[in-house]
Steps between C-alpha positions, in 0.01 A plus 500: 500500500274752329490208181383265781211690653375600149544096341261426818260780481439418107445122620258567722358751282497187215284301781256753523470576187446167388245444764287775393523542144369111516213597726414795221576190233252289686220756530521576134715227348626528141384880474790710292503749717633307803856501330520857551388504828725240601813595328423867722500302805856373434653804330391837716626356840832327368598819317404710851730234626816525241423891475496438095370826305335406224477797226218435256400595181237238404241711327431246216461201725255690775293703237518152282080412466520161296649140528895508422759299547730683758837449437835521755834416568569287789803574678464278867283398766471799632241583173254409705494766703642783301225428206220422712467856615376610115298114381167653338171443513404131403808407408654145517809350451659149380709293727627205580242158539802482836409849651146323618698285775685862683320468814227741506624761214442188199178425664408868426603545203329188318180670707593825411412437081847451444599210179734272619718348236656121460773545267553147502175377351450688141097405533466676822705760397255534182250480748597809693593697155089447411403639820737785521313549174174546581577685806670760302184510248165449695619536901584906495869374631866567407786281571849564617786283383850500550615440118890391588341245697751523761707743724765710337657637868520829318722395291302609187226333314484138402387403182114527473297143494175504222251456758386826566469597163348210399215551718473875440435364106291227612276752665525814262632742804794727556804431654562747742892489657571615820856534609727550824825625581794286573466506882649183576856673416421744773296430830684368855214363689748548770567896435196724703480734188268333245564504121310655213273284232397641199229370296369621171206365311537534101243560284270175371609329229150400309535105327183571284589356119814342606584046472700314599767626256561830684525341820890515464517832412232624759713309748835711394298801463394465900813370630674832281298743652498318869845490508579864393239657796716267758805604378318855545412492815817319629680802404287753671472239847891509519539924398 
């Protein structure tokens, strides 16, 4: 019962949050700094809602004053919500071109500055890598990218695509990784007690002087440390 009222309250929470975050879209469309608000109207009343704790220690990425590219694991659906609560100041992220038909939320988020990504044309794909580019360099804005490129379900991370590090090259900025615990291994939407998140920020990792050569090894170097904070903080969520 209790999984029942809360699945409806975060739908019609969705609605409305759809519904306004594209009236802020439409007001200012395309600013960076509707993402944030946006991904705040979703997150802080769904977690009220699933009575999730989130305990933070994101220093790096709030006190962060320069383009990045924000890295993260992505663990379900529910990411929406549970990382929404912390998205920075003009900050973006890359999706998929198919997120722009979702009723109302892909409507936003195209509006909201977003890049939307067609991985099944290499030209627009090129496309979106050249203006991730020069949003990084001239527009004051960071992105956020999932790097496995899919979920994991918690079940640790997934090997790391060249995307993200690619563009952080392309456009001489740090990578900066962000990482969460394994939650999906512990909440019961169903149970009234909520579970605990931790997040953890880690310190930039600057791409000035590197190629294309030490993508591999920047890639194992970020997946290393990622990996060892989740393990981390897995172990101090279950004590």
């Amino acid at each position: 019962m209790l999984f029942l009222l809360r699945m409806l309250a975060i739908g019609v929470n969705f609605v409305f949050a759809g519904i306004v975050g594209l009236v802020i879209c439409l007001c200012r469309p395309f600013n960076p700094d509707n993402s944030r608000l946006c991904a705040r109207l979703y997150s802080i009343p769904t977690l009220w809602i699933l009575r999730w704790r989130l305990n933070t220690n994101i220093d790096s990425l709030t006190h962060h004053q320069r383009s990045c590219i924000i890295i993260c694991n992505h663990q379900s659906n529910y990411d929406l919500y549970v990382l929404g609560r912390i998205v920075p100041p003009r900050t973006v992220s890359v999706g998929k071109k198919s997120l722009k038909w979702v009723p109302f939320f892909g409507q936003q988020y195209w509006l909201a500055g977003n890049m939307l990504l067609d991985r099944s044309n290499p030209m627009r794909s090129r496309k979106a890598l050249h203006a991730t580019t020069d949003a990084l360099k001239n527009r004051d804005t960071s992105i956020w990218i999932f790097p496995e490129g899919t979920r994991n379900h918690g079940k640790g991370l997934l090997p790391f695509k060249k995307g993200a590090f690619q563009m952080a090259l392309a456009a001489g900025v740090p990578i900066l990784p962000v990482c969460v615990s394994s939650y999906p291994r512990h909440i019961d939407v169903n149970r009234w007690r909520g579970s605990e998140i931790r997040m953890r920020s880690l310190a930039p990792i600057p791409t000035a002087g590197l190629n294309h050569q030490d993508i591999p090894q920047l890639m194992k170097d970020c997946r290393e440390q990622m990996q060892a904070c989740i393990d981390e903080m897995d172990r101090q969520v279950t004590q």
